[in-house]
N, C-alpha and C positions, 0 to 999 in steps of 0.2 A: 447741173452744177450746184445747183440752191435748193434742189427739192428735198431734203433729206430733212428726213422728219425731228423737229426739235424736242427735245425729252431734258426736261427740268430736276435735275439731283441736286437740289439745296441743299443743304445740311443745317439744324440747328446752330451747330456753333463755327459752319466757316463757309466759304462760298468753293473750296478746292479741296476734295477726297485724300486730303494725307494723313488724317485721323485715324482714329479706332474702327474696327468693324462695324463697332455697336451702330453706329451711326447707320451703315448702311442698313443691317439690319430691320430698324425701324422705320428706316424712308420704305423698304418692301412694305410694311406695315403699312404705313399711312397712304401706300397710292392707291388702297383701298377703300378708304375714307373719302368724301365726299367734301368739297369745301366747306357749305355747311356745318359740317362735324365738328372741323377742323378751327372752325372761326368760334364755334361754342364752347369747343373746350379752352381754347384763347380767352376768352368770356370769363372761365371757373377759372384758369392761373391766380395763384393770391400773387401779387407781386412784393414779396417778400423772402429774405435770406438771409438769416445774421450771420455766415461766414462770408459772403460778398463783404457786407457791409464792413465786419472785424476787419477781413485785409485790406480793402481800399484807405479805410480810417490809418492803419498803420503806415501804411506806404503814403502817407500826406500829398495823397494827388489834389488834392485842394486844401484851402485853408480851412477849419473847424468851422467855425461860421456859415461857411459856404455848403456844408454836408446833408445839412436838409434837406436845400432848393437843388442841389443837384440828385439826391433823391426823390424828389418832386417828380423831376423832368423825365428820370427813368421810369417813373412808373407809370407817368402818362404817354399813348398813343404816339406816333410819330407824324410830321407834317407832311403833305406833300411837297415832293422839289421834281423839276423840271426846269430844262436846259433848250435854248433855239440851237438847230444846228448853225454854225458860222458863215457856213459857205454855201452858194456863191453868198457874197455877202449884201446883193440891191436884194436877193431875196428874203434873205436875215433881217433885215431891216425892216420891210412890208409887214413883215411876219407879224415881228415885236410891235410896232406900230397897231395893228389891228388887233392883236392881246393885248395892251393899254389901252384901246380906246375902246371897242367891241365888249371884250368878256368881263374885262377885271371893272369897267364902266358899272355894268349889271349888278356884278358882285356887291360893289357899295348899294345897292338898291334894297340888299337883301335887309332883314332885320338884323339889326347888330352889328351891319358888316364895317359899323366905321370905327368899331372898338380895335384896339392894336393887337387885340390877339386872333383876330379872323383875316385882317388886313394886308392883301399879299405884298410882299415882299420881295424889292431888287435885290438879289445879294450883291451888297456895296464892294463887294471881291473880285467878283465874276465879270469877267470883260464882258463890257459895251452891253451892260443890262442883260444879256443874254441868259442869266440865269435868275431863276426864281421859288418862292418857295409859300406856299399857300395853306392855312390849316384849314383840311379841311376832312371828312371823315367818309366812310359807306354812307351809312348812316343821313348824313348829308346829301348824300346824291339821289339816297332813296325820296326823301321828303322835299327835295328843293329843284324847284325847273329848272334854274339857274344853275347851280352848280353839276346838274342832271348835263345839263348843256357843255360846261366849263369840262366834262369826262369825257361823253362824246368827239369832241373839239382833241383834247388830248387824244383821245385815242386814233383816230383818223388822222392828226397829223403826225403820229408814231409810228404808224404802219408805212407812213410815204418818206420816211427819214428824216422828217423837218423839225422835228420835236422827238426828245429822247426824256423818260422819264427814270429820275435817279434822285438817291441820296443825297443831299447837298452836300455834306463832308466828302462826298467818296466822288466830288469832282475836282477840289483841293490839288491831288498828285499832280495831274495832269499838267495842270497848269503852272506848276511848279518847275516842271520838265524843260517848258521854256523853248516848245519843240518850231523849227522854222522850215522852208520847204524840201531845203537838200539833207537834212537829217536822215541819218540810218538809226532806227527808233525799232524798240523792242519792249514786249509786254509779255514779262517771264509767266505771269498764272494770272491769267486773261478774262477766262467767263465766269460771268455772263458777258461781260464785253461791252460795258458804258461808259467804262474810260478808255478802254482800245477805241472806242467808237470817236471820244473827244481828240486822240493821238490822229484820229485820221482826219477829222476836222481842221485842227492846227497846220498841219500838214496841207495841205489843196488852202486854208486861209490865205496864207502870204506866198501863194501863187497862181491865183484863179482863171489867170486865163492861159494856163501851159500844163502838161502834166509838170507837179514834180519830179523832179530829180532823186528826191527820198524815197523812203519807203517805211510801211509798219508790219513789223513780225508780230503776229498774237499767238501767242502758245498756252496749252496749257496741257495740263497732265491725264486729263480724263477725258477719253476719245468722244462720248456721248456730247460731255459739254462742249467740246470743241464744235459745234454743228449748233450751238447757242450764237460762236461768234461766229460763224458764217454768217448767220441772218443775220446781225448787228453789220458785220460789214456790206453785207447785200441792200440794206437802205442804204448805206451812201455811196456805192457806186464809185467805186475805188480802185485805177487800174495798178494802187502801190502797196495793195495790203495784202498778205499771207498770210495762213492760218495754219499750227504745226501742232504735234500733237508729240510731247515726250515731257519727264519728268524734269522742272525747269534744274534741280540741284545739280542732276548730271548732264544738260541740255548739250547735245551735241555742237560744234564749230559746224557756222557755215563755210566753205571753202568756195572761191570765185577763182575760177582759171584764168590767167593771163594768152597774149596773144604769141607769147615767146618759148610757151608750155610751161610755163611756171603757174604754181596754183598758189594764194596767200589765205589767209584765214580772215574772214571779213567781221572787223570789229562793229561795237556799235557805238554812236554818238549822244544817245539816248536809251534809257531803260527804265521803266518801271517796275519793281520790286515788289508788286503787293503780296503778303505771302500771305499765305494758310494761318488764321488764328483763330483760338477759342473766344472773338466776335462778341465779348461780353459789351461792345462799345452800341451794339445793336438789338439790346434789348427793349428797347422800345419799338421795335418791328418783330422784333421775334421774343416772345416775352415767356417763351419756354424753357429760355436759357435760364430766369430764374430759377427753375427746378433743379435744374443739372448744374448750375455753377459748381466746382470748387476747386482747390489753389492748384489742383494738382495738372488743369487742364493747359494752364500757360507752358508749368515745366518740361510739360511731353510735348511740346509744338517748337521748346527752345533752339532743339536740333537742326529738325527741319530747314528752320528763319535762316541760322548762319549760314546754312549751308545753299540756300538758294541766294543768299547775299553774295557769299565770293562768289559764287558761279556765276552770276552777273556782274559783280566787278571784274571776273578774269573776262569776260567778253564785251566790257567797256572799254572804249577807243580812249588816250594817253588824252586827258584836258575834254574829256569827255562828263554827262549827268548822270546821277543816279537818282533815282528816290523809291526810299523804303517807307511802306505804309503799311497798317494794319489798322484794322476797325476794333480793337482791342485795347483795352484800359492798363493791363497788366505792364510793368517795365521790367516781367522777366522775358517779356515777346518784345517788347521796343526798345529802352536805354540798357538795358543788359545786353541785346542783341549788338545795339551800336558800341556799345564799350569792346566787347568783345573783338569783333571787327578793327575797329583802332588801332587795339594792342596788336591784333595780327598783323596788319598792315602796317604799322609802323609808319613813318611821314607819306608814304605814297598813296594816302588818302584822306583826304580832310572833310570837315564837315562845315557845310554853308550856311551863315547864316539869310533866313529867307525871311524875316519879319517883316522887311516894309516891301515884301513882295505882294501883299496881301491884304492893301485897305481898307482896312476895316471890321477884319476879320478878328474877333476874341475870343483869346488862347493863352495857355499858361506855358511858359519857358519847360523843356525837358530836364527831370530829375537827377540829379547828380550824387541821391544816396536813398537806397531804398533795401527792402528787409523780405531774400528769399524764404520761402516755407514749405514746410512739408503740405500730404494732404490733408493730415491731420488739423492743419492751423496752430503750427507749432513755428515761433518764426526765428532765423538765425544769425546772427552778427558776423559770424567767422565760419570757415567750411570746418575745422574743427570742431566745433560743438555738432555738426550732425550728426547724429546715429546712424550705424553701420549700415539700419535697415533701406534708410532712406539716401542713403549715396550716389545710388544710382541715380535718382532723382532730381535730388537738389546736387549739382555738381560747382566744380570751384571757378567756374567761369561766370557763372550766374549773379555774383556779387559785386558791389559798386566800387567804384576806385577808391583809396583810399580818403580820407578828407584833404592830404595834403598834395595830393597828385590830382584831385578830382579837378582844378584850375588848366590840365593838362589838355583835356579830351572837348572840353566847349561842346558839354552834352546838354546846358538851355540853348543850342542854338536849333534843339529839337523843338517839334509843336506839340502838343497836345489838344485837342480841343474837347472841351467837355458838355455833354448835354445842356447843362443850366443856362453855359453862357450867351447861346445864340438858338437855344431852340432846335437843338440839331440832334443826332446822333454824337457816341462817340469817335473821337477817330486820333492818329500820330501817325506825323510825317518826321523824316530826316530827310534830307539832302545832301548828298554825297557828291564829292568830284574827285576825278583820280589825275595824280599831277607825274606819275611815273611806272612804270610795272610792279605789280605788289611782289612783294621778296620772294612768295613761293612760286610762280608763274616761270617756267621753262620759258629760255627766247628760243621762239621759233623762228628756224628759217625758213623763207619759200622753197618750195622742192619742185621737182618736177613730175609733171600728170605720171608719169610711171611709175618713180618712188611712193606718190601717193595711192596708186592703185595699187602698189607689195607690201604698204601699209593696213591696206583694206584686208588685202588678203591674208596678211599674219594675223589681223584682227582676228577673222573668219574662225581661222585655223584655232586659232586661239577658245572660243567661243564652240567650238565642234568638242573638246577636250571638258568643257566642262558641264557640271549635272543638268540634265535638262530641265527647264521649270518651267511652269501650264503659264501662259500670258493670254492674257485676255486681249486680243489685239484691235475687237472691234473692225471696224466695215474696212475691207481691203479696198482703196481707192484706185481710180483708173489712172492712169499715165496722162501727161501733157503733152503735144505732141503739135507741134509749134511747125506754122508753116515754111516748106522749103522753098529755095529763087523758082523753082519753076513749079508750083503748089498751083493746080486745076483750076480752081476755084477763084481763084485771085485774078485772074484776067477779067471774067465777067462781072465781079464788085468792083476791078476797078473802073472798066470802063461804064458799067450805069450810073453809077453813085461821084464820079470823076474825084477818086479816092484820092489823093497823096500817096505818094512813094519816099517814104523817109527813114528816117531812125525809128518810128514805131510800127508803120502801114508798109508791108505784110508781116516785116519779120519781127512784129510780137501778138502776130494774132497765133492762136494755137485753138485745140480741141482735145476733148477729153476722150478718145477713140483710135484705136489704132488702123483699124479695119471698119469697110462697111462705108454706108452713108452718114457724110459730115448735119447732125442735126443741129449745133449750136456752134460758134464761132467766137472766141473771148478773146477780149485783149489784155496785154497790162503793159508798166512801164517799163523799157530797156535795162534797166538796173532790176528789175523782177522778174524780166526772162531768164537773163543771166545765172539769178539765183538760183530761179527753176529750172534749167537748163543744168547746170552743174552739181543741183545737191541731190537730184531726184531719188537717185541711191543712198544716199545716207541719210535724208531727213525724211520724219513722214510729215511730207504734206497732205494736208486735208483741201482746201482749196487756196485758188489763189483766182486774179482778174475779175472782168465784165463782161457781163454778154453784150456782142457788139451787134451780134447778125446772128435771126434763126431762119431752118429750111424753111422755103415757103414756095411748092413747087403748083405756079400758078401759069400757063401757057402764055396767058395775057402782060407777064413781065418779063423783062430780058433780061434777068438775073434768078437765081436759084434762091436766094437767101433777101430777107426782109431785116430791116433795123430794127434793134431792140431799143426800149425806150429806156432802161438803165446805159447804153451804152452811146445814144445820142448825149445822153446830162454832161457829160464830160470828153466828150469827140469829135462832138459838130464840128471843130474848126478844124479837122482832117481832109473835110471834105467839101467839093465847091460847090458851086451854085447850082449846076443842072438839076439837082434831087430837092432844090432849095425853094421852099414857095414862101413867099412873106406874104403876112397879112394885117388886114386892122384889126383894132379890136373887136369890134360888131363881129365880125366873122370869127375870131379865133375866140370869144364866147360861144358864140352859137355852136360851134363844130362843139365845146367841151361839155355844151347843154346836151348834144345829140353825139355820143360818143359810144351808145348802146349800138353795133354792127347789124343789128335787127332791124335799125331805124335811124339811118346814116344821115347826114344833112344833104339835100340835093344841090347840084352845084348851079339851079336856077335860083335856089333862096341866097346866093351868095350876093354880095356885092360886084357891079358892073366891071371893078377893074381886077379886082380877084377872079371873075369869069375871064378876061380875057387872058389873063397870067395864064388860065390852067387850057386855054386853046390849043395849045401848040405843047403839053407838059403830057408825057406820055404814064398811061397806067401805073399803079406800080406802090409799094413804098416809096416815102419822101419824107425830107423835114419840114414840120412848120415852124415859122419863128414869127412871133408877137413883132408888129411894128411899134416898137415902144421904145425911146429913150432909157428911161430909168428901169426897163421889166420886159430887156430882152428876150423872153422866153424861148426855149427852141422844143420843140415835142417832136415824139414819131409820128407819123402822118398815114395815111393810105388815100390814094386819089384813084377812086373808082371809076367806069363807065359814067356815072350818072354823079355820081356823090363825090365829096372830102369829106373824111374823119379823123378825127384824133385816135392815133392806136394807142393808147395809154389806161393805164389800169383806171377805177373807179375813184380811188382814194388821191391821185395824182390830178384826176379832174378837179375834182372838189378841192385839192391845194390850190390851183390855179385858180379858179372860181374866189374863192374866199381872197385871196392875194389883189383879185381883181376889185374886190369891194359886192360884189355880185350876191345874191340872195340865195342859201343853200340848204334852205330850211325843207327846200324839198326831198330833199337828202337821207335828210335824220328820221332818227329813227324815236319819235315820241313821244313818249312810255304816258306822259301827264295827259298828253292831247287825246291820246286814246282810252284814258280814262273817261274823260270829258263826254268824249262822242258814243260810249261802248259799254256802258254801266252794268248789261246784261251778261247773263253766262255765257261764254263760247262755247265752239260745238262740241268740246271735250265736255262739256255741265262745267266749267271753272269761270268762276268770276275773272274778268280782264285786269281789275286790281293786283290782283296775286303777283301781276309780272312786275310792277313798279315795286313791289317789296323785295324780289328775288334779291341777292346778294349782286354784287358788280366788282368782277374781280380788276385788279392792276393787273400791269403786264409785269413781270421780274424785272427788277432791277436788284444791281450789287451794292453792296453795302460800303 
C-alpha cells in the first residue's frame, strides 16, 4: 500500500506541474547532476536582478525604506523550520520538552550561539510552541557535533512522524483553516504534503482518543507526486486521510450514496487552495529563480489560480473556509486573483479578516492598487494602453479596483508576509468564507443511483465521440475491497485479538486484492469507507487508510495475520485485553533496547510479575502498553516461546527511548567520533574525514 517508490519533481518556480514544459525539460537534465553539482552551481548564482527589483519597487510591496533589508534577506540562505507533530498530545509535549532542554540546551554552548541571530526560535504563532525555526546551515552540520547531533535528531524523528521539517510561512495556511475533528477538509494541490500533513494533525488533535469523524482529501495533479503524499500521510497513521490524483481546476464532485438510493454530492467544510505559482517568495531556498525571474511568469500562472479558486469554492460547503496561499510576491497571483474572484462571486463570498488570528506574526495588509506589466517591464494603468501584442497576456481582469470602489473588496484583509520581517520566506494568505451559493453554480438536486449511473454513461458516450488524446495516466492502482458480514478471515482476528464488532471492526477493514491470498489488511474511518466505497469509479484514488494486520502464517499462532505497528498507534482501543500485556518501564525499555529479532529479550530477564502475566499469555502477536500515567505508550509486540519483543521499526524505538529520557547515543551514527578514533585511511585508501565533509542533504519540504 506504501511501498511505492517516492520520485521528487520540484520545479524551480513552483511545487505543482502547471507550468511550461521548459520546466520539465530541465528537471530530465538536472536528475543527472549529482547534489554536489547542484549545491556549486547554487554557490556561482549572483543573486541579483534589476527587473525583479524594477517591479517589486513599482508595486510598493513595501515601503522604500524597507527595500534594502528586504533585499538583504532574499539574498541570504534560508533558516531552518520544523514543526512537533500534535498528536497524541502527552507525546507532543515529552517531545518539546526534551528539544528545550536536551538539544536547543547544547546549541547555546556552541560559540556564538547566544547572539539573536543563531538563537532558536518559538514561533510566537504557532500553537503551544510546537513550531520552530533555527539558523542554521550544511556547513554547520559539517563542522559542529552539536548541530551534527541537532540533524541527526531531526532526521530520525522525521522518518517516525513526530517531527516534520518545513518552511515556516508555508505552515501559516494551515492553521488558518481552523480545522476541528468532524471537518470534511480538502487539499486542492497537495505535494509534497506538509501541510496536508498539519490538516491531518489538527484533525486526530481535538479528538485523540476516537477516530475522527472527519476526514482529509489530498489531491494533487501529478500522479508521481502524489506517492510524495502517501509517505507524508504514512507517518501519521491516519484511518481519515485520502490521497487523489486529478487536475484540482476541474476536480471531479465526490458523490456519497444515501440509504433511500439517493446519492448527493459531498461538500467540503475546509480547503486549502495553495495553487501553482512562479514561487519568487522562495528565493532564498531556491536561488535559481534569480536567473529566471521575469514579469511575465506571474501573468501565465493568472489563469490557472482563478480557476482552481472557484473550483474550490464550488466544492465549499454554504458557511464553510477557504484559504488561498501562494509562496509568491507578485499581486497578479494574489490580490488580482482575489479581486477577481469577488467581482465574480459577488456577496456570496467574503474575505476574513485573520490578523489577530496570528500573534505575533509580522506582515503587511494586502494591496489594494498595484501596476500590471508586460514581459517587457513595460507597466500599465488601464487595459487600454496595452498593446495588441501583449493582450493576451496582461488581460482586463488583472488590474486593481478602482481607488473609489477599492473600499468595497477589504483586499488588506489579505497577508503578505515578507522575508525582512521575521526571517522567513515569502509567502500570502487570503481567507475566504462562503455565506451562499456563488451565482454561477447549478443547484443540484439529489438523484437517484440510476439517474446517476445514465449520467456516467452519457458522460462516457460523450467522451467516446471525442479526439483521442495520449494521457499519461501513471501506475494503474488496485481496487479496495472492503470486508463482507461473512469475510473468512474475520472470525479468527476476532476471536485472538477479542476484536470489537462495531461501526468500524470488520466493516472498514478492506484489502487491496481481489483474488488470491489476503497479504495486508487496512483500515479507515466510516465516513472514508463510504467515500471509497462510492466514488471508486469516478475518482482516482491513489491510496487511502492503515495497515492494521499483515499475513503472518505461523503454525504456533491461532490467527493468520500479525498487528501492524502503524495500525496499533490509533486502534488499540478496538481491541480488549486478551492480546494486551502491560508493562513497567524497566521492561518496556529493555524489550526497545533488544528489539533486533536476532537477539529478542528472554522472557527470564524480564521482571517477576511481567513473567507471570506471560504464563498463561499464548504465542503470537500482542500489544504492549507502558505502565505509565502521563506516557501511555502502546507498541506491537511478539511474545515468543522464549522471548517478548517489540515489533516496531528501528527509528520508532529510539522515539520511544529518547521520550523515555534513556541514552541513544548508541544509536547514532558519529561522523566526529570516528574521526577521533579512525584518523587512518580506510580499506578503500580514503581518509575517514572525507565523510564528515560529504554534503547532508534535507528531506523536501514545500514551500
Amino acid at each position: 500500500m506504501f511501498d511505492r517508490k517516492i520520485i521528487s519533481l520540484r520545479t524551480p518556480y513552483t511545487h505543482s506541474p502547471y507550468l511550461m514544459p521548459v520546466h520539465n525539460s530541465k528537471l530530465k537534465k538536472q536528475k543527472h547532476n549529482s547534489n554536489q553539482d547542484r549545491r556549486t552551481n547554487y554557490l556561482d548564482i549572483v543573486r541579483e536582478n534589476e527587473d525583479f527589483e524594477k517591479y517589486y519597487k513599482t508595486q510598493n510591496i513595501c515601503p522604500p525604506e524597507e527595500w534594502d533589508e528586504l533585499k538583504k534577506h532574499l539574498q541570504l540562505n534560508l533558516p531552518t523550520g520544523f514543526r512537533i507533530t500534535s498528536f497524541p498530545r502527552y507525546e507532543a509535549q515529552a517531545l518539546l520538552s526534551l528539544v528545550k532542554s536536551t538539544f536547543f540546551k547544547d546549541l547555546f554552548s556552541v560559540q556564538n550561539a547566544e547572539s539573536d541571530s543563531t538563537k532558536p526560535l518559538a514561533l510566537p504563532w504557532y500553537p503551544d510552541q510546537y513550531g520552530w525555526q533555527i539558523q542554521i546551515t550544511r556547513n554547520d552540520i559539517r563542522k559542529s557535533e552539536v548541530y551534527f547531533r541537532l540533524h541527526n535528531f531531526l532526521n530520525s524523528e522525521t522518518k517516525s512522524g513526530n517531527i516534520s521539517r518545513q518552511e515556516v510561512v508555508s505552515m501559516i495556511p494551515p492553521i488558518l483553516l481552523n480545522v476541528e475533528s468532524h471537518h470534511k477538509v480538502l487539499d486542492m494541490c497537495a505535494a509534497p504534503g506538509s501541510k496536508t500533513a498539519q490538516l491531518i494533525e489538527q484533525l486526530h488533535s481535538t479528538c485523540e482518543d476516537a477516530v475522527p469523524t472527519g476526514i482529509v482529501v489530498a489531491n494533487d495533479i501529478d500522479n508521481q507526486r502524489c506517492y510524495m503524499l502517501v509517505h507524508q500521510a504514512k507517518r501519521l497513521n491516519s484511518p481519515c486521510a485520502i490521497i487523489v490524483n486529478h487536475d484540482a481546476a476541474v476536480m471531479p464532485n465526490f458523490v456519497v450514496n444515501e440509504k433511500n438510493d439517493q446519492s448527493s454530492i459531498l461538500k467540503f467544510d475546509r480547503i486549502l487552495c495553495d495553487v501553482p505559482c512562479s514561487g519568487d517568495g522562495t528565493m532564498r531556498k531556491n536561488p535559481d529563480i534569480w536567473t529566471k525571474w521575469n514579469a511575465a511568469n506571474g501573468n501565465n500562472l493568472h489563469g490557472v489560480q482563478i480557476r482552481i479558486l472557484k473550483r474550490g469554492l464550488e466544492m465549499l460547503e454554504i458557511g464553510g473556509r477557504l484559504v488561498y496561499s501562494t509562496c509568491s510576491l507578485n499581486p497578479i497571483e494574489n490580490e488580482a486573483v482575489i479581486h477577481r474572484l469577488l467581482v465574480d462571486a459577488a456577496d456570496s463570498v467574503q474575505l476574513v479578516d485573520v490578523s489577530a488570528s496570528l500573534p505575533g506574526l509580522k506582515f503587511t495588509s494586502g494591496l489594494s492598487h498595484w501596476r500590471p506589466a508586460s514581459k517587457d517591464l513595460v507597466f500599465y494603468d488601464k487595459y487600454e494602453d496595452v498593446p495588441e501584442k501583449w493582450r493576451t497576456v496582461v488581460r482586463p481582469f488583472m488590474f486593481p479596483p478602482s481607488r473609489e470602489e477599492a473600499f468595497k473588496f477589504n483586499l488588506d484583509r489579505c497577508i503578505r508576509i515578507l522575508p525582512h520581517q521575521q526571517n522567513t520566506g515569502g509567502f500570502f494568505v487570503a481567507v475566504l468564507t462562503k455565506s451562499k451559493p456563488l451565482p454561477w453554480e447549478a443547484q443540484i438536486t439529489p438523484k437517484s443511483e440510476s439517474e446517476t449511473i445514465g449520467d456516467v454513461e452519457s458522460n462516457c458516450l460523450q467522451e467516446k465521440r471525442r479526439p483521442k488524446k495520449r494521457v499519461k495516466l501513471g501506475y494503474k492502482e488496485d481496487p479496495f475491497v472492503f470486508f463482507s458480514d461473512d469475510e473468512d478471515v474475520w472470525k479468527s482476528i476476532r476471536d485472538f485479538y477479542d476484536a470489537q464488532t462495531n461501526n468500524v471492526l470488520p466493516s472498514c477493514l478492506f484489502t487491496r486484492c481481489l483474488t488470491g491470498k489476503k497479504k495486508n489488511i487496512y483500515v479507515c474511518s466510516p465516513l472514508m469507507q463510504k467515500i471509497l466505497t462510492d466514488n471508486q469509479n469516478n475518482i482516482k484514488i491513489i491510496n487511502s487508510g492503515v495497515r492494521l494486520f499483515v499475513r503472518c502464517d505461523k503454525k504456533t499462532m491461532g490467527c493468520a495475520f500479525r498487528l501492524a505497528q502503524e495500525g496499533v498507534l490509533n486502534m488499540q482501543s478496538f481491541f480488549g485485553s486478551k492480546r494486551l500485556i502491560r508493562v513497567a518501564r524497566k521492561d518496556f525499555v529493555n524489550m526497545l533496547m533488544h528489539s533486533d529479532p536476532a537477539h529478542p529479550l528472554g522472557i527470564e530477564e524480564l521482571d517477576e510479575e511481567t513473567q507471570e502475566k506471560l504464563k498463561n499469555f499464548d504465542t503470537g502477536s500482542c500489544i504492549i502498553q507502558l505502565l505509565d500515567e502521563t506516557l501511555p505508550f502502546y507498541i506491537a509486540g511478539w511474545r515468543g516461546t522464549r522471548s517478548l519483543r517489540a515489533y516496531i521499526a528501528l527509528d520508532d524505538s529510539i522515539h520511544y527511548l529518547r521520550i523515555l529520557g534513556e541514552d541513544v547515543s548508541a544509536f547514532d551514527v558519529n561522523k566526529f567520533k570516528k574521526i577521533e578514533n579512525d584518523p587512518e585511511p580506510n580499506e578503500n585508501g580514503e581518509n575517514s574525514k572525507k565523510n564528515c565533509e560529504d554534503d547532508v542533504d534535507d528531506e523536501t519540504s514545500d514551500a
